[in-house]
C-alpha positions in Angstrom: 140.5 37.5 -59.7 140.3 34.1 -57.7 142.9 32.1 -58.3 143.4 28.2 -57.4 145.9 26.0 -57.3 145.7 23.2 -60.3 147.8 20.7 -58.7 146.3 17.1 -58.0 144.4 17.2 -54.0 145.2 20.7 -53.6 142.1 23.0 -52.7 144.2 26.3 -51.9 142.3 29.1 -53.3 143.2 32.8 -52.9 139.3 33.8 -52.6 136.3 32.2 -51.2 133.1 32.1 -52.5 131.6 35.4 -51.9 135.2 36.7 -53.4 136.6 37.7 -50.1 140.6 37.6 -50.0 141.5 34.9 -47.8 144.8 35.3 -46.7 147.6 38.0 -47.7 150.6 36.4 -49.2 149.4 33.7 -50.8 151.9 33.4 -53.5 150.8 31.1 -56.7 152.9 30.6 -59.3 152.6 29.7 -63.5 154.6 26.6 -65.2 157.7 27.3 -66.9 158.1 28.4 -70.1 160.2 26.0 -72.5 163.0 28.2 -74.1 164.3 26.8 -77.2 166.1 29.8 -79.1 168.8 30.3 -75.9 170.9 27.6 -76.3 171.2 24.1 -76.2 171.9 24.3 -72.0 169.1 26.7 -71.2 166.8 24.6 -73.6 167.3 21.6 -72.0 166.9 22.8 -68.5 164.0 24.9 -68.9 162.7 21.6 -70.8 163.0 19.6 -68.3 162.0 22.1 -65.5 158.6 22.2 -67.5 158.7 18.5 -67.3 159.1 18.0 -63.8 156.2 20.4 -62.8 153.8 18.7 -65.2 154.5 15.3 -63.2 154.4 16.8 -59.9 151.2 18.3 -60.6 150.1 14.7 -61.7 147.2 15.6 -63.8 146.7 13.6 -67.1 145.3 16.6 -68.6 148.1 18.6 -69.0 150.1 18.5 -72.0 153.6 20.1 -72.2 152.9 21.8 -75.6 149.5 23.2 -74.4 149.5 25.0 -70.9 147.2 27.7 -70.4 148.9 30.8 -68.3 145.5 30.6 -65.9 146.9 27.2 -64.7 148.8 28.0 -61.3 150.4 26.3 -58.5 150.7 27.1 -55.4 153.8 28.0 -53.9 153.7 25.5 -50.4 152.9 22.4 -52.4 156.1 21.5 -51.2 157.5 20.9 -54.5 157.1 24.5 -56.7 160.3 26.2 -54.9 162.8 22.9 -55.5 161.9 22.6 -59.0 162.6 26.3 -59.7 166.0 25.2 -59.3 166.3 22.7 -61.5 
């Protein structure tokens, strides 16, 4: 399965055309998921967390109720490892 990252000027793909891997440890990675029935704390983290990706992803498309789990970013954007912290 090729995956690509969905992120705004980023071409990373994890196969090329004639679906040959093109490099091992490629690491892509799905948005967060918003989770409301844990508490106020974790639902307003994991809320914002969600948030924060879909602006640094900076695709107008993207809404936060309505992320399909085929949409990945990839792990050097630079960005994906900080906001797992949040």
């Amino acid at each position: 399965m090729v995956r690509s990252c969905c992120a705004v000027r980023c071409n990373v793909r994890s196969h090329d055309r004639q679906e040959n891997k093109l490099k091992k440890g490629l690491s892509f990675h799905s948005f967060p998921t918003w989770k409301q029935h844990e508490g106020a704390h974790v639902s307003d983290v994991t809320k914002r967390r969600r948030l924060a990706w879909i602006a640094a992803v900076r695709r107008a498309d993207i809404q936060f109720s309505s992320i399909s789990k085929y949409l990945l970013v990839y792990e050097n954007t630079g960005w994906a490892i900080y906001m797992d912290t949040l």
